[in-house]
Each structure stands twice: as C-alpha cells, then as structure tokens.
C-alpha positions as CSV (number, residue, x, y, z in Angstrom):
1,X,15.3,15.9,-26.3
2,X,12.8,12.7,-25.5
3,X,14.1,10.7,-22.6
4,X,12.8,7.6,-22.1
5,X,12.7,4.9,-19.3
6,X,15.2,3.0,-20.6
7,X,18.0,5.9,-20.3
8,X,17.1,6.2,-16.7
9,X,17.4,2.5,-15.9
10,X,20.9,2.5,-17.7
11,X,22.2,6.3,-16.0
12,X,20.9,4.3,-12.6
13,X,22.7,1.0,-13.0
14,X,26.3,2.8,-13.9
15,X,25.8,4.5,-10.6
16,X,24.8,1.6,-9.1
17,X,27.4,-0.6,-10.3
18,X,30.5,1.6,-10.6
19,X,31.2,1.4,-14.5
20,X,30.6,0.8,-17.8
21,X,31.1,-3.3,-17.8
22,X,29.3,-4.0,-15.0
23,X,26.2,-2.0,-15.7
24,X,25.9,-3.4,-19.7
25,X,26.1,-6.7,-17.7
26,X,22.9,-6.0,-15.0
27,X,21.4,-4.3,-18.2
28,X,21.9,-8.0,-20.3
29,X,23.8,-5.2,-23.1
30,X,27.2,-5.2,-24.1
31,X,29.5,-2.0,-23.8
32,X,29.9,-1.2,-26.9
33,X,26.0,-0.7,-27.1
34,X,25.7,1.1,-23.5
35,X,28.2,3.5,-24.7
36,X,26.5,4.5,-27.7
37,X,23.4,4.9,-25.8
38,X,24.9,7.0,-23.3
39,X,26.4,9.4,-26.5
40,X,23.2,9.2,-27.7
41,X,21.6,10.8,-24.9
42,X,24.5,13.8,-24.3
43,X,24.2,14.1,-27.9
44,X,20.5,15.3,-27.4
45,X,20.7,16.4,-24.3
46,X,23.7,18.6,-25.2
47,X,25.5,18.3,-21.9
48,X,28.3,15.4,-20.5
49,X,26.4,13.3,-18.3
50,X,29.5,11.9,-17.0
51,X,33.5,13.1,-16.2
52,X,34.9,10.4,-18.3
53,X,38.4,11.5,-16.8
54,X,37.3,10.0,-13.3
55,X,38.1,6.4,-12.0
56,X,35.6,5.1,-11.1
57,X,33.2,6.7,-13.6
58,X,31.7,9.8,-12.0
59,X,28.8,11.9,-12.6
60,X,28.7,15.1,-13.6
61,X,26.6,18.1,-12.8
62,X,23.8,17.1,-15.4
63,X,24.2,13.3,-14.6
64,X,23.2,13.7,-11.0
65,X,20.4,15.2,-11.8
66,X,19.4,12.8,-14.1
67,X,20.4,10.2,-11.3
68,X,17.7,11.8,-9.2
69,X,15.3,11.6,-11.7
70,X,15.4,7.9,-12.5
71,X,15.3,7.6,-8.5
72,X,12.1,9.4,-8.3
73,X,10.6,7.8,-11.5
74,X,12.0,4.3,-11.8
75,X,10.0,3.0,-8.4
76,X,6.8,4.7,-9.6
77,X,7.1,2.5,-13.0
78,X,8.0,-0.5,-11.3
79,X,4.7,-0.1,-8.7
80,X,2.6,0.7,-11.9
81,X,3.9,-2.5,-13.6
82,X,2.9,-4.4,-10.6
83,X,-0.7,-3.1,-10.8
84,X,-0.9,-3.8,-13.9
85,X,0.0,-7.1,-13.5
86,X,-2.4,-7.4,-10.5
87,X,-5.2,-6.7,-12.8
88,X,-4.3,-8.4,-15.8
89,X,-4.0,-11.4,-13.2
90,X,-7.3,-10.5,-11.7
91,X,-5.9,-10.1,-8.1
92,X,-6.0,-6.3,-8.0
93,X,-8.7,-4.0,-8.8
94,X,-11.4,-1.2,-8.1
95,X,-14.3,-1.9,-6.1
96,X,-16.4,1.4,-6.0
97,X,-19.9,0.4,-4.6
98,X,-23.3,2.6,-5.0
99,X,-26.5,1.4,-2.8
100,X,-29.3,2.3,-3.7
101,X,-30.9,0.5,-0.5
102,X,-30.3,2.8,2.7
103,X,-30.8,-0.7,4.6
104,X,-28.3,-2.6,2.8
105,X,-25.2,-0.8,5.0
106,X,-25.6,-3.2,7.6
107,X,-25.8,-6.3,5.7
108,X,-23.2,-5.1,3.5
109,X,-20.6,-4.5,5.7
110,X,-20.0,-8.2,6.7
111,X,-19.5,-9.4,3.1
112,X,-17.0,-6.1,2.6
113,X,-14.8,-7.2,5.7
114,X,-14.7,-10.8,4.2
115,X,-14.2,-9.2,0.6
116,X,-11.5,-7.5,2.2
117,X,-9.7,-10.4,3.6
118,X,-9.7,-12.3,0.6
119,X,-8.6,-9.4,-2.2
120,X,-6.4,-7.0,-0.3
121,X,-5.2,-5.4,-3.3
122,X,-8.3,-4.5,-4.5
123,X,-9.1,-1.1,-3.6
124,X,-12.8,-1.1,-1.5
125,X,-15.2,2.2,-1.2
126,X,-18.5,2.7,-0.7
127,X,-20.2,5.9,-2.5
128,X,-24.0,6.6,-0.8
129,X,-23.3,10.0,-2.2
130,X,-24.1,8.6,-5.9
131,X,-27.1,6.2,-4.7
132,X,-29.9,8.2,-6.8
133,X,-27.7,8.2,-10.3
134,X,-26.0,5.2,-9.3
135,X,-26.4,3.3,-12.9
136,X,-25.5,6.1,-15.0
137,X,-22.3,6.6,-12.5
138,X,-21.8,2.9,-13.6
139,X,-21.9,3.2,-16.6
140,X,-19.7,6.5,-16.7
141,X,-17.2,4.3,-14.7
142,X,-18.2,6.4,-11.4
143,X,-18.6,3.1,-9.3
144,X,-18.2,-0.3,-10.3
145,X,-21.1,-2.1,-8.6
146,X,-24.2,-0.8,-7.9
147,X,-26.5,-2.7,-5.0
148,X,-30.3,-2.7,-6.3
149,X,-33.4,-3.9,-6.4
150,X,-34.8,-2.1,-9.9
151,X,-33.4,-3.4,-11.9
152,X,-32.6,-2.0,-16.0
153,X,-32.5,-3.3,-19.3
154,X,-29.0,-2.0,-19.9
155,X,-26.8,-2.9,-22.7
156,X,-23.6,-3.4,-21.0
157,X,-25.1,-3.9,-17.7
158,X,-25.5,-7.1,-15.7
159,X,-27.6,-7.8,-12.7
160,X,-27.2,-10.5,-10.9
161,X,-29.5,-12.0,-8.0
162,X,-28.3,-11.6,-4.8
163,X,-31.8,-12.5,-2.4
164,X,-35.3,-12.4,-2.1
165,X,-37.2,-10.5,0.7
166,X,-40.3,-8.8,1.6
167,X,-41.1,-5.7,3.2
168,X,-42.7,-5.8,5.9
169,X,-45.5,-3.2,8.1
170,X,-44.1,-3.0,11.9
171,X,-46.0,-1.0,14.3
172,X,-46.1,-0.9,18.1
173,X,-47.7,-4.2,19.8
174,X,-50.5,-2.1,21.3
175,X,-51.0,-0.2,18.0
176,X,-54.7,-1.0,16.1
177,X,-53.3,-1.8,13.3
178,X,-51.3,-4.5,14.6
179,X,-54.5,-6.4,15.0
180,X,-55.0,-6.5,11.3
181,X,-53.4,-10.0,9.2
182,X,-52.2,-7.8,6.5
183,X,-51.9,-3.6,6.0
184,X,-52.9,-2.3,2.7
185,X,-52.1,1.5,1.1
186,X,-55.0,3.3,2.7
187,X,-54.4,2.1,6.3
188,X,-51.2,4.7,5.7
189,X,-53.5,7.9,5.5
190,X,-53.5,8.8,8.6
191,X,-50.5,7.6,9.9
192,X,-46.8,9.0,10.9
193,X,-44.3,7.0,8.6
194,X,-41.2,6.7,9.3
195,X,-38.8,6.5,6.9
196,X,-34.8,6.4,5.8
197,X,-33.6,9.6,4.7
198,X,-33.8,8.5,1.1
199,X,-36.1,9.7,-2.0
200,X,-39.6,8.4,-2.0
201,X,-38.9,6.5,-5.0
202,X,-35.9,4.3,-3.4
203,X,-38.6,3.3,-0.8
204,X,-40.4,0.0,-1.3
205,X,-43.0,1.4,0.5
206,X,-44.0,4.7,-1.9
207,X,-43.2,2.9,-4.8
208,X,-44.6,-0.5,-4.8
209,X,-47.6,0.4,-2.1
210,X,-48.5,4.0,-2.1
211,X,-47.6,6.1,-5.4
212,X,-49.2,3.7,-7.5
213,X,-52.9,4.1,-5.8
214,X,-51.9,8.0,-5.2
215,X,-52.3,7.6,-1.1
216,X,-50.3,9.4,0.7
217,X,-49.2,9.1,4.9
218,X,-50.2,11.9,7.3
219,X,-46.8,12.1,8.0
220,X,-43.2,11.5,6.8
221,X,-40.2,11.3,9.7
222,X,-36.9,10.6,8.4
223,X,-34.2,8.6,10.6
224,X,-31.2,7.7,9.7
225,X,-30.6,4.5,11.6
226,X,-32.9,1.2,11.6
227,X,-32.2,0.8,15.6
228,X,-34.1,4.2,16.1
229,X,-36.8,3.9,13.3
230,X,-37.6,0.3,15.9
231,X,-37.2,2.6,19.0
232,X,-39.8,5.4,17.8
233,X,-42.4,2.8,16.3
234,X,-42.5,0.6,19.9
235,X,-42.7,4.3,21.7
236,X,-46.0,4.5,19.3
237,X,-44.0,7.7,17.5
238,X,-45.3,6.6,13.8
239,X,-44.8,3.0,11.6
240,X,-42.5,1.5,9.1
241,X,-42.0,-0.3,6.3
242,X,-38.6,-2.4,6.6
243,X,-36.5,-5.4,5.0
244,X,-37.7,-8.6,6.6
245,X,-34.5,-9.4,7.3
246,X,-33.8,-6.3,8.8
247,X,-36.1,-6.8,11.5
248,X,-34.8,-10.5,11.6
249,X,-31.2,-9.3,12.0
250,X,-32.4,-7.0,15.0
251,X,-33.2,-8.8,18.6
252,X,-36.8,-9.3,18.7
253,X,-38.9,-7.0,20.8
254,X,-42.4,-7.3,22.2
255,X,-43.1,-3.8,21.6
256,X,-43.3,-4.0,18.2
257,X,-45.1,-6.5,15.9
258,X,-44.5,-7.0,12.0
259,X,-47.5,-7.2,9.1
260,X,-47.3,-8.4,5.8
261,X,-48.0,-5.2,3.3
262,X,-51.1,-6.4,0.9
263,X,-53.1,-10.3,1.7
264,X,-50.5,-11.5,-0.6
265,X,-47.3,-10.2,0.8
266,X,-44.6,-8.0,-1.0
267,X,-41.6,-9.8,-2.8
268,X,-38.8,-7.6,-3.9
269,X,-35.5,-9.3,-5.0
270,X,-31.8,-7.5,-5.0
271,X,-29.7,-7.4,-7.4
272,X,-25.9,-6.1,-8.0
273,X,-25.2,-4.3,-11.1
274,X,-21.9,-4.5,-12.8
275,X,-20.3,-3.7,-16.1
276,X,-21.0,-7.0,-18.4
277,X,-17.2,-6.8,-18.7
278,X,-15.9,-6.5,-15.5
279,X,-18.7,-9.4,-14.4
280,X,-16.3,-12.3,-14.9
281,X,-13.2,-10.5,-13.3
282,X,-12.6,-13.1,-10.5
283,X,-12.8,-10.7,-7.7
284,X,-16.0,-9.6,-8.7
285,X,-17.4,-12.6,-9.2
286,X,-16.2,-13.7,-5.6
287,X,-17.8,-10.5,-3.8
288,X,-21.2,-11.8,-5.7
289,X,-21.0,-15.1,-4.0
290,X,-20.1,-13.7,-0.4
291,X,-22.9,-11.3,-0.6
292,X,-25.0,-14.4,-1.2
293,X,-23.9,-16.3,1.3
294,X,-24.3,-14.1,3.6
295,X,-28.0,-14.0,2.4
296,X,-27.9,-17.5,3.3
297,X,-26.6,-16.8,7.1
298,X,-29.4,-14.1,7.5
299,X,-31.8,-17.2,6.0
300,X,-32.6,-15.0,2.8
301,X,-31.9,-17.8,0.3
C-alpha cells in the first residue's frame, strides 16, 4: 500500500475532532468524500482502521498506530514547509563560511554576531577545516561563502570586494631593520618569521614577496594567535608580516614598529566568493554589506 500525507492528516483530524462530520469539515471535504477515502485506505491497507460500531468513532488496533504515525510525521512536514517557505522568502538559509585568511577570524566575528541578529533563521558556521580547497568546496556546495583575497575566474562564481589593505613588516623597535623606510625579500634571509599556522601559499608574505624571487627566511615559527605573533616580535623572538588593520585593531605598542613591504607598499584586496546564484539571495547580500561596513569602522574603506 502507498500512504500519503493526506491520509495521515485526515486519520488525525477524526481523532481529533471526534467523527466523521466534523473532521470532513476541518479538512474543507464533505463526508461522503472522507469516507471513501478512509475505505480506500483499509482497502489497501487490508485492515479496519476504525470500530465503526463505537460512538464516538473509535480506533482500532491498526488506526492507533496509524494515529501515532501522523503524530510523528505531520509536525516534521509542517516545520519543513516552513523552511521552505523561509527560503523561498529569502529569510532562512545556509551560511557555511571558508576563510582562507587565518587573520580574518577576528574581523569576522563582529559582522557574524550582527549577521546573526538580523537573520536568525539562517543557519551560521564557520569551516577553517576546508580553507585550502575552499572554492572547489563552494562550488561542490561544501560552504556557501568563501572569504578571499585570490581571487578566480569561475563560471558560476562571484567575488565581491569587501576592502583594501596592505601587509605590513613589524619588528621589534630596537630591531635594525626597523631603521629601514621600507623591507624588501632579501632583508628575510636571515631572519626568524613568524607566521600563522597556514600554507605558505595563503601567506601574503611567501606568495607576493618571497616565492616569486625564490628567497627564503632563516626561520619559520608558526603561532596561532595575532596577540602572541605581536608578543614574540617586541621580545625580538623573529618578525612578521600582518594585515594593516590587524595591527590597527591591536593597541599600539612601542615595542614594536611597522614597515611597508617593497618602496611601493603592498596592496591586496579581499573578496567573498559566492555561488552567482545564491549572490542576490537577500541575506547574502546583507552579510556582504556588514562585512563592509565594518571595513569602514576598522577605516579600511
């Protein structure tokens, strides 16, 4: 036998209601047509669903247990309706983020808590674990926006501007490089450099500055947290290569002093990637513009 939805609503509403009138009523049916549907569905079934001989109308064995069914199932088709709804509406959604900037965390987390505010049925995670296949895990439907600053010529991929910064050479104050206007790629050779715990190629530093002229540090420390890369290089542990407006965002220190990398300076810009068809959906769209404006509060834009 095939039951549908429809069979459950109707063995749920005679329960509910008592009988056979009142139930074709709630169901906008006459009797006549609820009856047949109910024969219809012993018929396949092969079993009463009801003792008929009972006032008021009274389940039987087999009905109960169809009862519990439609009390198990109905709910979870009325929540799925909703979310369907939501998203045909544009209020509810996924938001599964990649970064493929270690840095970005802390800028990031701002814009989610607004994000979250504003769209609390849309369902918020952040996945660092797919940051180094993070366009191909958007395009496989992974993640649905992926913060970057390489950014692809994709068909079905959109990348939207977010800010402009620079990365910037810090060292301790009493350091002799800190004496210099600008750093280049060689000053690195015999330095320790300290780094996020991220692949060489995620790193402005490697892969704007170093791998293209082949030079490479003394030394490579990885640390996980910006507050402690800033605490080794004022203790004269090593140097870095950080986000201007990281080292903005942190409170400035006089044990440390910032270079521009190159005579020119370094300009990187960051982008978030999204599906070209999910880039109009209105709660993407508004986690775009928050993630710019708070750009603007760090003074990016």
């Amino acid at each position: 036998m095939r039951i549908e939805f429809r069979h459950l609503r109707t063995i749920k509403a005679i329960h509910d209601t008592g009988g056979l009138a009142r139930a074709a009523e709630q169901l906008n049916m006459t009797q006549s047509a609820l009856s047949h549907q109910i024969k219809g569905i012993e018929d396949q079934a092969g079993v009463a669903l009801f003792a008929r001989r009972t006032k008021p109308l009274r389940l039987s064995a087999a009905g109960e247990r169809m009862l519990a069914a439609a009390e198990k199932i109905l709910p979870q088709v009325v929540a799925l309706e909703a979310d369907f709804a939501g998203l045909v509406a544009g209020k509810s959604g996924r938001m599964h983020i990649a970064i493929e900037c270690h840095a970005c965390f802390e800028w990031l987390f701002p814009v989610l808590e607004q994000f979250r505010k504003a769209w609390p049925d849309v369902d918020v995670d952040i996945r660092p674990g797919l940051a180094f296949d993070a366009l191909p895990a958007l395009r496989r439907e992974d993640v649905d926006l992926v913060i970057s600053s390489d950014p692809e010529q994709v068909d079905g991929t959109d990348f939207s501007p977010l800010f402009d910064y620079e990365p910037v050479f810090v060292a301790a104050a009493n350091h002799p490089l800190a004496r210099r206007d600008f750093i280049e790629a060689a000053d690195f050779c015999d330095q320790t450099l300290i780094t996020y715990p991220v692949d060489r190629v995620r790193l402005d530093v490697f892969s704007q500055l170093l791998i293209p002229v082949k030079v490479e540090p003394a030394a490579v420390r990885q640390v996980e947290l910006t507050a402690v890369i800033l605490m080794l290089v004022a203790s004269n542990r090593g140097v870095a290569v950080l986000p201007d407006w990281v080292v903005n965002q942190i409170k400035y220190s006089a044990d440390y002093v910032t270079r521009p990398l190159t005579k020119g300076g370094m300009t990187r810009r960051l982008f978030a990637a999204t599906r070209t068809e999910d880039t109009a959906q209105p709660f993407v769209s508004h986690l775009i513009r928050l993630a710019r404006q708070e750009a603007v509060r760090m003074g990016r834009a």
